[in-house]
Z-matrix of the N, CA and C atoms (Angstrom, degrees):
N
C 1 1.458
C 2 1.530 1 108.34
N 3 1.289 2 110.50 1 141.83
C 4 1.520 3 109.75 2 165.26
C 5 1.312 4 127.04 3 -34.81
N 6 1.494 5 136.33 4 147.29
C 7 1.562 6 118.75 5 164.57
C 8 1.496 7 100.38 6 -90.50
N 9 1.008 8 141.56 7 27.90
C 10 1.489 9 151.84 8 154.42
C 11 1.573 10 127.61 9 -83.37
N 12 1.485 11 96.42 10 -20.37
C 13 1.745 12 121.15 11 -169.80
C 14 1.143 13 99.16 12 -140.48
N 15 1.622 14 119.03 13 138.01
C 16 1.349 15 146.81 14 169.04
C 17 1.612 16 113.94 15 -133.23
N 18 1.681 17 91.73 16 162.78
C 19 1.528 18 89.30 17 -175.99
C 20 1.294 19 122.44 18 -89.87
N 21 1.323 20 128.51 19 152.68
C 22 1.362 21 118.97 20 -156.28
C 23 1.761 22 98.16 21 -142.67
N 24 1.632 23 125.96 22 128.64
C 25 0.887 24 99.55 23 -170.44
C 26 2.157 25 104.81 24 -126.57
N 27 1.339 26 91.95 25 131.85
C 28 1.685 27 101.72 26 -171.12
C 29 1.175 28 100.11 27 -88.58
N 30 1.819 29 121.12 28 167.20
C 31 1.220 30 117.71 29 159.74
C 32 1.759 31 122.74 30 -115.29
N 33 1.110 32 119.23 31 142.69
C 34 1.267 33 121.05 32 -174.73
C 35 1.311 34 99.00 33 -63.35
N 36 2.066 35 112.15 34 161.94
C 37 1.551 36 108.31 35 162.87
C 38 1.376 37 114.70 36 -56.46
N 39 1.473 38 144.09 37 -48.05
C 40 1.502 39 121.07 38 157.43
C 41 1.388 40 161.95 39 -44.52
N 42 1.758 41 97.01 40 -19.31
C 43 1.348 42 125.65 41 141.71
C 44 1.442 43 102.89 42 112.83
N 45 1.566 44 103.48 43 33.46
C 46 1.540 45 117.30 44 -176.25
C 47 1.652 46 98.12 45 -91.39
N 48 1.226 47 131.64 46 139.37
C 49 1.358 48 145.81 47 -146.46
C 50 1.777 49 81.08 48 -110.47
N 51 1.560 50 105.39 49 125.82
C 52 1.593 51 99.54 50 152.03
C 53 1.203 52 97.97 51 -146.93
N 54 1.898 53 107.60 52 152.91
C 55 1.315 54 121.44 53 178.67
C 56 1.762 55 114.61 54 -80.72
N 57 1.243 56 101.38 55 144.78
C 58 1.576 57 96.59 56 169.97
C 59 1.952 58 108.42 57 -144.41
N 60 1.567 59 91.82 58 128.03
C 61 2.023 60 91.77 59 173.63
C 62 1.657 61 98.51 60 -65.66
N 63 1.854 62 81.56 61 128.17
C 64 1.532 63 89.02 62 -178.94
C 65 1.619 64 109.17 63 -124.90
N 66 1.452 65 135.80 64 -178.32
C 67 1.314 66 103.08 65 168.99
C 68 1.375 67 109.03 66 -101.13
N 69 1.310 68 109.38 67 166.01
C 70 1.584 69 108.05 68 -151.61
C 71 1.748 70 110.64 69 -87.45
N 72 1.407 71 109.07 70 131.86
C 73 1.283 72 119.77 71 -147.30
C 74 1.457 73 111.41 72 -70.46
N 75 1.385 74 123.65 73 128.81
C 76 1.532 75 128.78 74 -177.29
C 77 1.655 76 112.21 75 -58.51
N 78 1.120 77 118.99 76 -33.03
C 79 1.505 78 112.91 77 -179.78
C 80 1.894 79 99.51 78 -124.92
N 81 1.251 80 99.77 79 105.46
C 82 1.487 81 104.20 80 163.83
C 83 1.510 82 129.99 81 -65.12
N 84 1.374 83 109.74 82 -29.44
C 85 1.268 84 117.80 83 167.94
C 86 1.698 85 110.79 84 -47.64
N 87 1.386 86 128.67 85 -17.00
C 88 1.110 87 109.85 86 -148.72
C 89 2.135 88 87.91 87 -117.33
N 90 1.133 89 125.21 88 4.96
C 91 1.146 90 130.59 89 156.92
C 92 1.627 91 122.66 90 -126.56
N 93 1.153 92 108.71 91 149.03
C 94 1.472 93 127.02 92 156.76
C 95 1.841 94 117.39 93 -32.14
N 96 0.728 95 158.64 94 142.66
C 97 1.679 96 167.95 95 -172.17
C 98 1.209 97 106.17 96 -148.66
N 99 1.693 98 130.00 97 121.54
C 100 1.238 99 127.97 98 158.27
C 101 1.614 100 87.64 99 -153.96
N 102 1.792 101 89.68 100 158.48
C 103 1.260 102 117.05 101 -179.02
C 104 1.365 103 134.87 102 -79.29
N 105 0.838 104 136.26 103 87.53
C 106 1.615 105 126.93 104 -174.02
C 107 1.868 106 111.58 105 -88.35
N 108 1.462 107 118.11 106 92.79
C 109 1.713 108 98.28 107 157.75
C 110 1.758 109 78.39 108 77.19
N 111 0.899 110 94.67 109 -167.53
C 112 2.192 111 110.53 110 -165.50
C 113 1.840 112 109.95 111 -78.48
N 114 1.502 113 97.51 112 0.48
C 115 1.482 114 104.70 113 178.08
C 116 1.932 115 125.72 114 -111.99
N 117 1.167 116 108.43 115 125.18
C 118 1.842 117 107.43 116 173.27
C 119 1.559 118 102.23 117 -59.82
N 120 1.317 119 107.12 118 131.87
C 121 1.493 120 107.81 119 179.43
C 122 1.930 121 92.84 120 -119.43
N 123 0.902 122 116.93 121 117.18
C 124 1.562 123 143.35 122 -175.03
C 125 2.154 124 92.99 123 -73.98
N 126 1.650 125 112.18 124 120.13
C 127 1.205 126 100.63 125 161.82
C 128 1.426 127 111.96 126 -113.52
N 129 1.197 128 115.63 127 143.48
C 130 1.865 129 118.32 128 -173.72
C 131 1.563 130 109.26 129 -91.38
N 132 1.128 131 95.87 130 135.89
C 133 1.897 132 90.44 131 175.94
C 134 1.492 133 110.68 132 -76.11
N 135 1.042 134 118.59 133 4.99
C 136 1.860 135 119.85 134 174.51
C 137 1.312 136 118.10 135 -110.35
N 138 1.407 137 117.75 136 151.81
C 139 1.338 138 125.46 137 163.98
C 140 1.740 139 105.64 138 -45.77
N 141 1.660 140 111.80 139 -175.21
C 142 1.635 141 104.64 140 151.23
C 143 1.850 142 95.22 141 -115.63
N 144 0.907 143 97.63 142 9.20
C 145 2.137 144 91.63 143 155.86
C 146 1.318 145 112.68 144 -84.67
N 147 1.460 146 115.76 145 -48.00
C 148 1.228 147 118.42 146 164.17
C 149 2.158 148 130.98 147 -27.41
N 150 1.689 149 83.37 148 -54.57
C 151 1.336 150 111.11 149 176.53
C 152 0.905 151 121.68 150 -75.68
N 153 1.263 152 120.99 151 -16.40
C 154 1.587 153 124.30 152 -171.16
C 155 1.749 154 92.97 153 -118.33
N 156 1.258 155 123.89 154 -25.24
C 157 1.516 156 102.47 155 163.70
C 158 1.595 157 128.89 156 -85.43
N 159 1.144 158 106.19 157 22.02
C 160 1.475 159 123.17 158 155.48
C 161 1.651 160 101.84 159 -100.77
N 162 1.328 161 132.44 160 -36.25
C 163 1.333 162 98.17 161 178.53
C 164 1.460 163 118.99 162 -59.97
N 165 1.636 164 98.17 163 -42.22
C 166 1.361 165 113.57 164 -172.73
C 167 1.601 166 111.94 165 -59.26
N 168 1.170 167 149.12 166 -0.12
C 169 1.236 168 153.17 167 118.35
C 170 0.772 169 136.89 168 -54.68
N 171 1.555 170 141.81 169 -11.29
C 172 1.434 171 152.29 170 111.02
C 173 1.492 172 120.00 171 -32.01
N 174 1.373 173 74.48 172 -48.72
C 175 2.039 174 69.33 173 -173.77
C 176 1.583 175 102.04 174 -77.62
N 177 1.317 176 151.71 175 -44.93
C 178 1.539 177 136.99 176 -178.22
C 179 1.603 178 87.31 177 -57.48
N 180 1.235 179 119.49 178 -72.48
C 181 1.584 180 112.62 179 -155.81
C 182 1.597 181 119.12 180 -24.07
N 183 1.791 182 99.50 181 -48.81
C 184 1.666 183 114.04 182 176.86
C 185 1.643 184 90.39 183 -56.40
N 186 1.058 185 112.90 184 -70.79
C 187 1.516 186 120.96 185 -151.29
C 188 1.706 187 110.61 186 -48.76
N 189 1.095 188 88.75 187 -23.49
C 190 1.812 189 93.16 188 -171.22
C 191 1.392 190 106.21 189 -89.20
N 192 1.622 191 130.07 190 -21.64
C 193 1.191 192 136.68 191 -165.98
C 194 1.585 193 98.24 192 -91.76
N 195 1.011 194 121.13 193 -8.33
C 196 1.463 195 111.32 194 -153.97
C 197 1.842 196 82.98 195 -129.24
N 198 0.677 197 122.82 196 -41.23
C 199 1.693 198 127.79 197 168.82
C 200 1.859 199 95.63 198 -24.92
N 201 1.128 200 122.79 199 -53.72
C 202 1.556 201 143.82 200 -154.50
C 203 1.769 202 101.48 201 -62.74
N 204 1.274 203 112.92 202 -28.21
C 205 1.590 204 130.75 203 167.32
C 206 0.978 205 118.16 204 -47.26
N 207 1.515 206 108.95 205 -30.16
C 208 1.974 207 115.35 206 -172.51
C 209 1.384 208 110.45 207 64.52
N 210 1.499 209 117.24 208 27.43
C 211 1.453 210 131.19 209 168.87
C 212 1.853 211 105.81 210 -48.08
N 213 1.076 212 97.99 211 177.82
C 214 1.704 213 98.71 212 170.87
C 215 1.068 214 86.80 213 -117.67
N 216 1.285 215 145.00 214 -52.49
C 217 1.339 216 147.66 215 -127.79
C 218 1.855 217 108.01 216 -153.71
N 219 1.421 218 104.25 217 111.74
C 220 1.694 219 99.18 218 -163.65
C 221 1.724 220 93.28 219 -111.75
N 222 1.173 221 116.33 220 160.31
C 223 1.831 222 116.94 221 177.38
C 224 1.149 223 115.53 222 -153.77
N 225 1.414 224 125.25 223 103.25
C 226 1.658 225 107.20 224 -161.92
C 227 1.321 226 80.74 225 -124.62
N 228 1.821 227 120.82 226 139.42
C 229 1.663 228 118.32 227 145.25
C 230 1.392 229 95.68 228 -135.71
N 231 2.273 230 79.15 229 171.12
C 232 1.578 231 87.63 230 -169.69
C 233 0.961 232 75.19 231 179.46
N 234 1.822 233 93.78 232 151.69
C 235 1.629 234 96.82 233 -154.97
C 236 1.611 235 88.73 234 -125.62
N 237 1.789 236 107.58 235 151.76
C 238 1.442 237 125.43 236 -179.29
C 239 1.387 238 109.77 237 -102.18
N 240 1.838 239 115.20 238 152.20
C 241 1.331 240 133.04 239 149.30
C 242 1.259 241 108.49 240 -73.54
N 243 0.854 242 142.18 241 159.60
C 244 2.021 243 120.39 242 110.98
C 245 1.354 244 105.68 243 -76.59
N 246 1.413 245 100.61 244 152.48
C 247 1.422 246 125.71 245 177.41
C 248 1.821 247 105.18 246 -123.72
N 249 1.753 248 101.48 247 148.10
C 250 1.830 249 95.46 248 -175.87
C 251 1.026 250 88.36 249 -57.83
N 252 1.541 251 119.19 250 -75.17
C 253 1.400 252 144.20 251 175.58
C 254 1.728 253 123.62 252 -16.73
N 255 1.234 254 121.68 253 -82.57
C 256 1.272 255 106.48 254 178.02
C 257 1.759 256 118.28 255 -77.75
N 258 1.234 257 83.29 256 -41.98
C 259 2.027 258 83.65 257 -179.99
C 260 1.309 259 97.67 258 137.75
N 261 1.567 260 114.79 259 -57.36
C 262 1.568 261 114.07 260 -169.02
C 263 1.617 262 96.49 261 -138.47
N 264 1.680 263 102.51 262 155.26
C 265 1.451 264 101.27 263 169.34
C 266 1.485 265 111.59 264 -159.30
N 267 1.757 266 109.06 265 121.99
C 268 1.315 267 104.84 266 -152.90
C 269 1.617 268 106.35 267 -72.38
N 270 1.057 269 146.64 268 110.00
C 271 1.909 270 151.04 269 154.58
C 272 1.011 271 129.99 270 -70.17
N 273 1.099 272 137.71 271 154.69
C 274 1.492 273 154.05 272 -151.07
C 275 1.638 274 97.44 273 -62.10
N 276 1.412 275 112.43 274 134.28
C 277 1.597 276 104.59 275 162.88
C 278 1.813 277 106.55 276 -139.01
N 279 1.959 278 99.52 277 106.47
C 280 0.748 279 122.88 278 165.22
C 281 1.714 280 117.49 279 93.75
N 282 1.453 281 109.12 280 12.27
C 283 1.125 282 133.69 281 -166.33
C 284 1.524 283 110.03 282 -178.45
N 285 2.416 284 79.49 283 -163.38
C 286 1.750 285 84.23 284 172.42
C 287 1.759 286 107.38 285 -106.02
N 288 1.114 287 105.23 286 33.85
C 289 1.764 288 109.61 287 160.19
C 290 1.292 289 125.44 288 -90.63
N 291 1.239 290 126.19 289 153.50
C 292 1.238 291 133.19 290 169.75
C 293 1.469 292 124.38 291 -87.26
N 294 1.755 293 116.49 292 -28.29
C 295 1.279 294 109.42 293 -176.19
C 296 1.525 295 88.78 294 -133.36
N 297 1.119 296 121.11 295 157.08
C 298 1.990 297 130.29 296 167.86
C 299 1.659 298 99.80 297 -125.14
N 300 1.832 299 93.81 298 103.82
C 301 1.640 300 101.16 299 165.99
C 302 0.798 301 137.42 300 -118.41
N 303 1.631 302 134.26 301 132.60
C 304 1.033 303 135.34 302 -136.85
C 305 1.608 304 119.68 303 -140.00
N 306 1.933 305 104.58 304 87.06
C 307 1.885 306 87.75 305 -162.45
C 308 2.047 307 84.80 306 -101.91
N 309 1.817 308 101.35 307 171.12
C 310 0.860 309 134.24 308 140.55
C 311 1.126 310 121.76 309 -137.26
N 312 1.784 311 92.22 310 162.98
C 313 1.520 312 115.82 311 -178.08
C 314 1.532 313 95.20 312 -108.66
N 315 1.265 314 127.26 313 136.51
C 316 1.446 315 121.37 314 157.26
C 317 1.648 316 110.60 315 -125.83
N 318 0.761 317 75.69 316 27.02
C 319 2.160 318 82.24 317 173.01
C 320 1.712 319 108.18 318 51.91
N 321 1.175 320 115.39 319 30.27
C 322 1.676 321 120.93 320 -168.75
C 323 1.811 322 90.62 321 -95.81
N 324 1.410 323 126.11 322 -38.42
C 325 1.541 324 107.12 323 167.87
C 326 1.077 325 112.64 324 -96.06
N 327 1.145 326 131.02 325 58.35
C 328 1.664 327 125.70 326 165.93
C 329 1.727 328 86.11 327 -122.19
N 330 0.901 329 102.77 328 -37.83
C 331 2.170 330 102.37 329 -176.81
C 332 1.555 331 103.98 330 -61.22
């Protein structure tokens, strides 16, 4: 594994424990640390529903702002970390951007 990335482990809404390489968190104070075997296993104080319903509030917010264009057709991606620390963190997708948007017009509401 990278020494840039550690393992970090979230809990599902059922409360099934899974590990995920995360990058390794700038303030330790702000998570749990225990050892597993020759590796720091990072615990998050959040669900990953938790974490992922903050992306999902990003994504309407974009979606709703850009709706206002009178697009026919709106397409936004963007790709996530998890973080111990925050939960989610939006990263570059496919570049040095943060979001890839994508409207069309197909003349289907003008008929």
């Amino acid at each position: 594994m990278n020494e840039d990335r550690v393992l970090a482990e979230f809990l599902l809404e059922d409360g099934t424990a899974v590990r995920v390489e995360v990058p390794k968190p700038l303030d330790s104070s702000a998570v749990e640390e225990v050892s597993i075997l020759d590796e720091t296993l990072y615990k998050s104080g959040q669900s990953i529903k938790s974490a992922l319903n903050k992306a999902a509030s990003i994504a309407t917010s974009v979606m709703s702002s850009l709706k206002a264009g009178a697009a026919d057709e709106v397409e936004v991606k963007f790709g996530l970390d998890l973080s111990v620390e925050s939960g989610v963190i939006i990263s570059t997708v496919g570049g040095k951007v943060n979001f890839e948007v994508t409207l069309k017009w197909t003349g289907k509401g003008a008929e």
